[in-house]
C-alpha positions as protocol buffer text, in pm:
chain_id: "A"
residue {
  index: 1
  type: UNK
  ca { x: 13315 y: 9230 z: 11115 }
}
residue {
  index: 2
  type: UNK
  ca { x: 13382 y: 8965 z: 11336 }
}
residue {
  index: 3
  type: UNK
  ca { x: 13436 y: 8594 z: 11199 }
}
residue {
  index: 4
  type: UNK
  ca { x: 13111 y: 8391 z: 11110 }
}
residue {
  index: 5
  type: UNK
  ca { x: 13197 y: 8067 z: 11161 }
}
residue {
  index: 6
  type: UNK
  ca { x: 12901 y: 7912 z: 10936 }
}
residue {
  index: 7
  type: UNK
  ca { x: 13071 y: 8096 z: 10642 }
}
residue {
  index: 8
  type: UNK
  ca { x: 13396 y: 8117 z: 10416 }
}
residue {
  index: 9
  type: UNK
  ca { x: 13589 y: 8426 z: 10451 }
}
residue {
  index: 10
  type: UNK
  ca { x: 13734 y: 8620 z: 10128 }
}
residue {
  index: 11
  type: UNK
  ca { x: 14013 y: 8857 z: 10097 }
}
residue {
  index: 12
  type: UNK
  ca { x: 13809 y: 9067 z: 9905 }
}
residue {
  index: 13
  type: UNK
  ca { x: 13454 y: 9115 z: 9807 }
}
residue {
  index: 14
  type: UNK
  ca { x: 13326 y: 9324 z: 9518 }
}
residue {
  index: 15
  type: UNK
  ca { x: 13049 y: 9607 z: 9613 }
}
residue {
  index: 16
  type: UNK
  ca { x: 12908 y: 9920 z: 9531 }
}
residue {
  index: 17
  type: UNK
  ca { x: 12609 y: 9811 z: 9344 }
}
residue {
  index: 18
  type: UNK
  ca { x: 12318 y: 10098 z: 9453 }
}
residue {
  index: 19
  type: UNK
  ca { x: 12047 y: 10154 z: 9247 }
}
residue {
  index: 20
  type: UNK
  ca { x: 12217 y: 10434 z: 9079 }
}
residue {
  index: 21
  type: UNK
  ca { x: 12494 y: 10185 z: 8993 }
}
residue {
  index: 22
  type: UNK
  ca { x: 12295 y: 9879 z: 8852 }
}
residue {
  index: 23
  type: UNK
  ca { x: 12047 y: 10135 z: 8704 }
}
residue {
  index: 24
  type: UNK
  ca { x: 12277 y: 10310 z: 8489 }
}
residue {
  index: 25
  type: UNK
  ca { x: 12397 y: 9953 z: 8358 }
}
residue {
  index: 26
  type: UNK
  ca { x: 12018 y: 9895 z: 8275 }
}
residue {
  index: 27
  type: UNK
  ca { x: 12027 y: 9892 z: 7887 }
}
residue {
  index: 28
  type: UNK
  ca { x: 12293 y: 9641 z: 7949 }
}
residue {
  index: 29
  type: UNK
  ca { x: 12104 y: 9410 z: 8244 }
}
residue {
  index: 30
  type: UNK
  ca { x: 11753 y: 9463 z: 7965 }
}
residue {
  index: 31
  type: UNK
  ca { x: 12010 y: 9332 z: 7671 }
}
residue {
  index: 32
  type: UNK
  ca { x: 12133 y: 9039 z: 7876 }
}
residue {
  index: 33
  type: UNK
  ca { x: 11728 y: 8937 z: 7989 }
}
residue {
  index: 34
  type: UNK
  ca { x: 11687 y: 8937 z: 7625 }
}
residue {
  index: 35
  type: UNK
  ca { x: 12002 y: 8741 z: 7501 }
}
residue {
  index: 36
  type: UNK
  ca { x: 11901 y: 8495 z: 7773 }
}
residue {
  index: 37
  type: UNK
  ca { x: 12198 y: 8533 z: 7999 }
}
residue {
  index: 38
  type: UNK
  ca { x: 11913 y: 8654 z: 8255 }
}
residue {
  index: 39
  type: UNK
  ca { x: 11653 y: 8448 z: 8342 }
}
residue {
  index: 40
  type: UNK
  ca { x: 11553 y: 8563 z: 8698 }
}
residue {
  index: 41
  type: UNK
  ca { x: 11645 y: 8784 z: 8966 }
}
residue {
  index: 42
  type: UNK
  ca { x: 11662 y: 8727 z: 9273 }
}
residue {
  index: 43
  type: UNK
  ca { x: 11650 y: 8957 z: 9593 }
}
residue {
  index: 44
  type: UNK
  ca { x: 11819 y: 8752 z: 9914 }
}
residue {
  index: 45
  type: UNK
  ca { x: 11920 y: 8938 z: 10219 }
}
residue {
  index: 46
  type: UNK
  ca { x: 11756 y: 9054 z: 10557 }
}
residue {
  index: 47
  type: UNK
  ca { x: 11941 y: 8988 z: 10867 }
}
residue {
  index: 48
  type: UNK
  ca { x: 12168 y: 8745 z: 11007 }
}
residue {
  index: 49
  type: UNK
  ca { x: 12221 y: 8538 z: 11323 }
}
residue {
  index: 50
  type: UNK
  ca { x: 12389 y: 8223 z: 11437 }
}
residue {
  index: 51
  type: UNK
  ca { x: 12135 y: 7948 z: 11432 }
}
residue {
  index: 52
  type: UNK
  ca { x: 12264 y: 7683 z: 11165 }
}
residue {
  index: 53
  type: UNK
  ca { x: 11908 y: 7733 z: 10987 }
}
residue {
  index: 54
  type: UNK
  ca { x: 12083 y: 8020 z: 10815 }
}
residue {
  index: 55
  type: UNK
  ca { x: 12285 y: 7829 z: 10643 }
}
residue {
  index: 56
  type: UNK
  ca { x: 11935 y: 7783 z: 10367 }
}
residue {
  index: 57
  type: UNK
  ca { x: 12021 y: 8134 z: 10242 }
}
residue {
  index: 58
  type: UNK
  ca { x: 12412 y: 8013 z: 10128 }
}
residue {
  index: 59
  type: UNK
  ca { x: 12277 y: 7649 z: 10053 }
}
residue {
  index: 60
  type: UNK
  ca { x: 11981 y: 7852 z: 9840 }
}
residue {
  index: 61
  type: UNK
  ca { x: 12210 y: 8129 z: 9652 }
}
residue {
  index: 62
  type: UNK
  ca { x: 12478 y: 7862 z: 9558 }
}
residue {
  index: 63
  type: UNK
  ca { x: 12216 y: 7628 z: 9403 }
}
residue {
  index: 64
  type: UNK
  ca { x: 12061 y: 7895 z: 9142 }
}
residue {
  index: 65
  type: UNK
  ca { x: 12100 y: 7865 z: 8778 }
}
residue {
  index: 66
  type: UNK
  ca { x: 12346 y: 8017 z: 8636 }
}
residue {
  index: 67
  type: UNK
  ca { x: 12150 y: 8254 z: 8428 }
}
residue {
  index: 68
  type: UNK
  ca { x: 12008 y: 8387 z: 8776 }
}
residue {
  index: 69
  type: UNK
  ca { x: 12098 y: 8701 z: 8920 }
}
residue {
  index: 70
  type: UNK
  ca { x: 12127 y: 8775 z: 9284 }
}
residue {
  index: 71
  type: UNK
  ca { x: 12073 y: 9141 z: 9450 }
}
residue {
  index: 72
  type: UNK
  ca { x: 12150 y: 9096 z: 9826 }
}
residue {
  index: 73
  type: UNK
  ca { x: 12111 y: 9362 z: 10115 }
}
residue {
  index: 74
  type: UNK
  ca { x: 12118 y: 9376 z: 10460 }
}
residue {
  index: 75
  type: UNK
  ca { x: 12392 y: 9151 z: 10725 }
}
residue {
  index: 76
  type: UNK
  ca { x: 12202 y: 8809 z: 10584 }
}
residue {
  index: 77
  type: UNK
  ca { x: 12461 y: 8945 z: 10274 }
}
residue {
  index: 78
  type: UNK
  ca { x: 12708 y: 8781 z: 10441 }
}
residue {
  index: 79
  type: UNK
  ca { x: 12583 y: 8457 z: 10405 }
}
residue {
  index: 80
  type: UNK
  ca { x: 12682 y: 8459 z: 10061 }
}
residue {
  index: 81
  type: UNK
  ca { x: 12870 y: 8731 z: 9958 }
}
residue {
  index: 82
  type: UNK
  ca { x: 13171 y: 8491 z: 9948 }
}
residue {
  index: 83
  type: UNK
  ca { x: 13027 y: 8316 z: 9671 }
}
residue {
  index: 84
  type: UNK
  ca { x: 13192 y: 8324 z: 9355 }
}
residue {
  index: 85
  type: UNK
  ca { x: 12917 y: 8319 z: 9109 }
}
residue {
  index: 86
  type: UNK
  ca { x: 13031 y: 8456 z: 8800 }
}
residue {
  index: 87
  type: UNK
  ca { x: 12944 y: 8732 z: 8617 }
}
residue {
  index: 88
  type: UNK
  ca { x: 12674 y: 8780 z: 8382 }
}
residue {
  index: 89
  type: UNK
  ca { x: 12715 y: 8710 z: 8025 }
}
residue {
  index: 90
  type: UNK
  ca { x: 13036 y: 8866 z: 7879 }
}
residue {
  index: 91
  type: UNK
  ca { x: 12881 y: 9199 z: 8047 }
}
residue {
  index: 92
  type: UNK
  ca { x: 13126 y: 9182 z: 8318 }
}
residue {
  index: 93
  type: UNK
  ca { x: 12898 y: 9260 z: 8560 }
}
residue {
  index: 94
  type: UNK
  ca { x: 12874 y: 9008 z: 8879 }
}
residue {
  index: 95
  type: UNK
  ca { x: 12578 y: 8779 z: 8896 }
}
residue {
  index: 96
  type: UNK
  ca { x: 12613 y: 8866 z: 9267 }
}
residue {
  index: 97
  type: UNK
  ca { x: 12523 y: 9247 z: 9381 }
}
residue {
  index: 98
  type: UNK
  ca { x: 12594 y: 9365 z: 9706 }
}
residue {
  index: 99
  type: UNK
  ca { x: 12355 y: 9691 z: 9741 }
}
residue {
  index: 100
  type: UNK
  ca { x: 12424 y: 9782 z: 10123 }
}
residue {
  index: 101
  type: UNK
  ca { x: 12277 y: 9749 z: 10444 }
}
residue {
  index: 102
  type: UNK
  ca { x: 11962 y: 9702 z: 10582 }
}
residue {
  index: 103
  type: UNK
  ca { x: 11869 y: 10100 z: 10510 }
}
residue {
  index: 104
  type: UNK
  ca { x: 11954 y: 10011 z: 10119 }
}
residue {
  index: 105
  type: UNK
  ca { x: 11666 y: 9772 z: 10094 }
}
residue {
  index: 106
  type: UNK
  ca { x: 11552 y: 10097 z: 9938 }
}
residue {
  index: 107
  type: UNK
  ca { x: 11790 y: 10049 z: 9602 }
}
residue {
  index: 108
  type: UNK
  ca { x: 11632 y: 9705 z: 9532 }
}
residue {
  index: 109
  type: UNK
  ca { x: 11279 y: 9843 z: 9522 }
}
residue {
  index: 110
  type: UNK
  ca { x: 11439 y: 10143 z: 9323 }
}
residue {
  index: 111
  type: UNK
  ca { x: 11607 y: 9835 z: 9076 }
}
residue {
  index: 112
  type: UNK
  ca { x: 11286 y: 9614 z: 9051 }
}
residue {
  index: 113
  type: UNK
  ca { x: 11018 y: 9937 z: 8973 }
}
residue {
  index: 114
  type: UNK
  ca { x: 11311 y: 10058 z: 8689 }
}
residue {
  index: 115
  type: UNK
  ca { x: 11253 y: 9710 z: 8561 }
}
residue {
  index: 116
  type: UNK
  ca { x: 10968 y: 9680 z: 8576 }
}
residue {
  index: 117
  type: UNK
  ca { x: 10909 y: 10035 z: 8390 }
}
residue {
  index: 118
  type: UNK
  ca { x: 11127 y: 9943 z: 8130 }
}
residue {
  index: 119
  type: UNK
  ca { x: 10962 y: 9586 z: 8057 }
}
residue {
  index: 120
  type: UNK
  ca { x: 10643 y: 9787 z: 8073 }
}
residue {
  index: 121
  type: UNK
  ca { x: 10467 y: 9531 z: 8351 }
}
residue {
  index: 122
  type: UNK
  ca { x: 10428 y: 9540 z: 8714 }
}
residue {
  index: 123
  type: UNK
  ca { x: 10663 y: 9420 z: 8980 }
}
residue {
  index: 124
  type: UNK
  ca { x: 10471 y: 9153 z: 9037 }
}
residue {
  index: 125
  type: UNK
  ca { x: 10528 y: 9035 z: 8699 }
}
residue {
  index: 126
  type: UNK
  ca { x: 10875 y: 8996 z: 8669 }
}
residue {
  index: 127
  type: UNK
  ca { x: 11095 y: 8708 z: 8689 }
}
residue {
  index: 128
  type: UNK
  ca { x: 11167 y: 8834 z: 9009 }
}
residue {
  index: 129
  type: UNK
  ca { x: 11154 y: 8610 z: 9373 }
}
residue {
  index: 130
  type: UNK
  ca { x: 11262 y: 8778 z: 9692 }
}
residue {
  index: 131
  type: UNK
  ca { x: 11345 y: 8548 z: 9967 }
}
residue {
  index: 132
  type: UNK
  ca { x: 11455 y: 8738 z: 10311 }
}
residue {
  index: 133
  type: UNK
  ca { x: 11563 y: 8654 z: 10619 }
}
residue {
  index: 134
  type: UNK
  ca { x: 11453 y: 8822 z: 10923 }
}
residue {
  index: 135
  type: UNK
  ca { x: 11565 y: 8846 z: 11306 }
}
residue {
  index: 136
  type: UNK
  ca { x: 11521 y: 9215 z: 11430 }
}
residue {
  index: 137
  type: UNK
  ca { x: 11284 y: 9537 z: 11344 }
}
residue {
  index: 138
  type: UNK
  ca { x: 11480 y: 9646 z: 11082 }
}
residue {
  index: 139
  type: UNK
  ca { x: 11374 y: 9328 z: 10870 }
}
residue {
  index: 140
  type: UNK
  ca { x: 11036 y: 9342 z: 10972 }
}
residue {
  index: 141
  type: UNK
  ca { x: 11040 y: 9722 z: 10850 }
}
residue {
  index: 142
  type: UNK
  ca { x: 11150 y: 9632 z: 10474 }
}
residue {
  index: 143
  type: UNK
  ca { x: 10907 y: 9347 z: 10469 }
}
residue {
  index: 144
  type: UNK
  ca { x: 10624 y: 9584 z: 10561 }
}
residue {
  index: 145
  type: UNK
  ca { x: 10770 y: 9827 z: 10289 }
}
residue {
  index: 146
  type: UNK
  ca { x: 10703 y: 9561 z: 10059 }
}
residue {
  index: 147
  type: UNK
  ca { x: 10373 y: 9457 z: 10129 }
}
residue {
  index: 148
  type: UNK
  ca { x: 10290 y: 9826 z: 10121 }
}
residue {
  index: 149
  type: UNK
  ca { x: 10342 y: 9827 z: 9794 }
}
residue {
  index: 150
  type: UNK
  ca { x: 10151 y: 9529 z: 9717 }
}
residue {
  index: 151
  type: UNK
  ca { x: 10445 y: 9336 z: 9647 }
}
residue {
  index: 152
  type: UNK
  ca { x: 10375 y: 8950 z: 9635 }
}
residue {
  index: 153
  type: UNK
  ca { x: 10494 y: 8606 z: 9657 }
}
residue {
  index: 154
  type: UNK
  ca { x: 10785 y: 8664 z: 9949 }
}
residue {
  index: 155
  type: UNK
  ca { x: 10955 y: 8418 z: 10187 }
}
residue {
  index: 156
  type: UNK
  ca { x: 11020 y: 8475 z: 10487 }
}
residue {
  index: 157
  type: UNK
  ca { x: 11268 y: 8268 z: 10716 }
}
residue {
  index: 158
  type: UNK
  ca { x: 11429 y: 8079 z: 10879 }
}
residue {
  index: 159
  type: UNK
  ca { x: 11107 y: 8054 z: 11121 }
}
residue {
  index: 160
  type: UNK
  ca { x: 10797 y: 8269 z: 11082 }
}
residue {
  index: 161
  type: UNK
  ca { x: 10865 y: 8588 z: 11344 }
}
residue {
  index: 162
  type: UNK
  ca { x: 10651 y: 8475 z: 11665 }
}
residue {
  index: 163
  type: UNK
  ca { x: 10466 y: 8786 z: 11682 }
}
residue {
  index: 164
  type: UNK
  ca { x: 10313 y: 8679 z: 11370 }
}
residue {
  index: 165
  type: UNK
  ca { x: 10011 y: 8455 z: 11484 }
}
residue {
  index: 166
  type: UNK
  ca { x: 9886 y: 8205 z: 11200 }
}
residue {
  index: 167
  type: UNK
  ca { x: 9610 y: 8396 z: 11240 }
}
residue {
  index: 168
  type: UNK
  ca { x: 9773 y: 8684 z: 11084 }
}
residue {
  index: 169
  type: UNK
  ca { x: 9960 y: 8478 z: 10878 }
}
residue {
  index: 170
  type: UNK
  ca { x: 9680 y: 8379 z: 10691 }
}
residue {
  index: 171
  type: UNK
  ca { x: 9575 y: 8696 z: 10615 }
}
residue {
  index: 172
  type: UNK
  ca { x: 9896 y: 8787 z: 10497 }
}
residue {
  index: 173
  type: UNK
  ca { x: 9925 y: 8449 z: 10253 }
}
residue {
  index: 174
  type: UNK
  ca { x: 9579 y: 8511 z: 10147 }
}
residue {
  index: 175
  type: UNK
  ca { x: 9638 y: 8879 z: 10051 }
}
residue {
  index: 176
  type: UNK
  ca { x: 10019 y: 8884 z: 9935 }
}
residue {
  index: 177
  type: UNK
  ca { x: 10063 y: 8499 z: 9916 }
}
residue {
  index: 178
  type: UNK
  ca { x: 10360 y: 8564 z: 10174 }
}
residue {
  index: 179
  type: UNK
  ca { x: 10483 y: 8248 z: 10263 }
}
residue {
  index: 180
  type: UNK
  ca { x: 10776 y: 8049 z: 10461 }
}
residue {
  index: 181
  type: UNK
  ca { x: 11074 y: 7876 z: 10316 }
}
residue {
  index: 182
  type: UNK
  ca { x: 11064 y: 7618 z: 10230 }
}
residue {
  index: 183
  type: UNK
  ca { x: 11309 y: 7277 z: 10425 }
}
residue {
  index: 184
  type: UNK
  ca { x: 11440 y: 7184 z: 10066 }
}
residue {
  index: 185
  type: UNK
  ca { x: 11602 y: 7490 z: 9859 }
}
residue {
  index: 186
  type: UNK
  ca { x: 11592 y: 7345 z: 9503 }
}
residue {
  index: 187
  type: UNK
  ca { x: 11223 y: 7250 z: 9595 }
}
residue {
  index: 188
  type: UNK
  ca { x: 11182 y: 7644 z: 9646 }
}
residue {
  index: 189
  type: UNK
  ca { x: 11344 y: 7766 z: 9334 }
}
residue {
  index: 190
  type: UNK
  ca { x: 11158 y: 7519 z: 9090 }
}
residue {
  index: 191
  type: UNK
  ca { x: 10851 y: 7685 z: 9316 }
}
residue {
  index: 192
  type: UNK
  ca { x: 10969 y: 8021 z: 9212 }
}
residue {
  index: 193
  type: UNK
  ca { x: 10991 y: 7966 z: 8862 }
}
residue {
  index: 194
  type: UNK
  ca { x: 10678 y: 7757 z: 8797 }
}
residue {
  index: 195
  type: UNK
  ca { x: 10458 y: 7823 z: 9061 }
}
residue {
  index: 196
  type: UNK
  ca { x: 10468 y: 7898 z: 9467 }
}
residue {
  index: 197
  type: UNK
  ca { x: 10333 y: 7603 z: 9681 }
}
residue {
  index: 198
  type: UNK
  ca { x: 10180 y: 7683 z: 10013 }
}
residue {
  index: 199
  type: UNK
  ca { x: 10396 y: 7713 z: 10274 }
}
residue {
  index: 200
  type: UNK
  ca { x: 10230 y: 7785 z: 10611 }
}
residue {
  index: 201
  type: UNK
  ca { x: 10357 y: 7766 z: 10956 }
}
């Protein structure tokens, strides 16, 4: 890949984690929720470009708790895959998942209706925020995915995509509370645990 220059490079960067991975580990992950090591997931990814408004997504993953775990897909991965973030627990396992590409999106749906099956409560319900970032189709695709399946409560950045009017935005918030980032990142996560505030373009 060639060199991002809003980003620190690493010699080496620890992936593998598809849905088949993290979901065989899940009596562990449900143990660790339970001990308290796990307090919320969180799904970051989407694409990448070069404007320095990116830089929320790094500025965003680096300021989590550290009982927060972060499942990240897509080439907006790369905005904080360098991040050294610990693992989770004495489990071993990273607090920071790489699942893939942009076509893997498909594993963290897989991850988050596993949990949610095994905490017996929709995926709305879980102490779960996903917060992507968006600059060609492919993004647009795996947010449309996720409203299909009446996901709620998802940011989208660093600008709202033009083609959606506030028009259509509205309907979206109203109907699947989708909503813009936020301009201060640990405004947005205490807005993710305790309640979203409106965010409208």
């Amino acid at each position: 890949y060639p060199v991002n220059p809003f980003v620190k490079t690493v010699e080496k960067y620890h992936v593998g984690w598809g849905s088949e991975t993290v979901i065989g580990a899940a009596a562990t992950v449900l143990k660790a929720v339970s001990d308290g090591d796990i307090s919320r997931f969180y799904v970051i990814g989407g694409c990448d470009g070069y404007e320095g408004e990116r830089s929320y997504y790094t500025d965003l993953a680096a300021a989590l708790p550290s009982t927060s775990v972060v499942l990240t897909v897509g080439c907006g991965k790369f905005r904080i895959n360098h991040l050294d973030m610990g693992t989770i627990g004495e489990t071993g396992i990273p607090r920071l998942l790489d699942l893939g590409q942009c076509n893997d999106s498909y594993s963290a749906i897989q991850i988050a209706l596993a949990l949610a099956q095994a905490l017996q409560c929709g995926v709305n319900d879980l102490p779960l925020s996903i917060v992507l970032s968006w600059f060609e189709q492919k993004a647009v695709v795996v947010l449309l995915t996720l409203l299909s399946l009446g996901i709620r409560n998802i940011r989208v950045g660093p600008t709202v995509p033009a083609f959606l009017r506030p028009s259509i935005f509205k309907v979206l918030h109203e109907k699947f509370n989708l909503m813009a980032i936020g301009a201060d990142v640990h405004q947005d996560i205490a807005n993710m645990v305790t309640g979203d505030k409106v965010v409208v373009p």
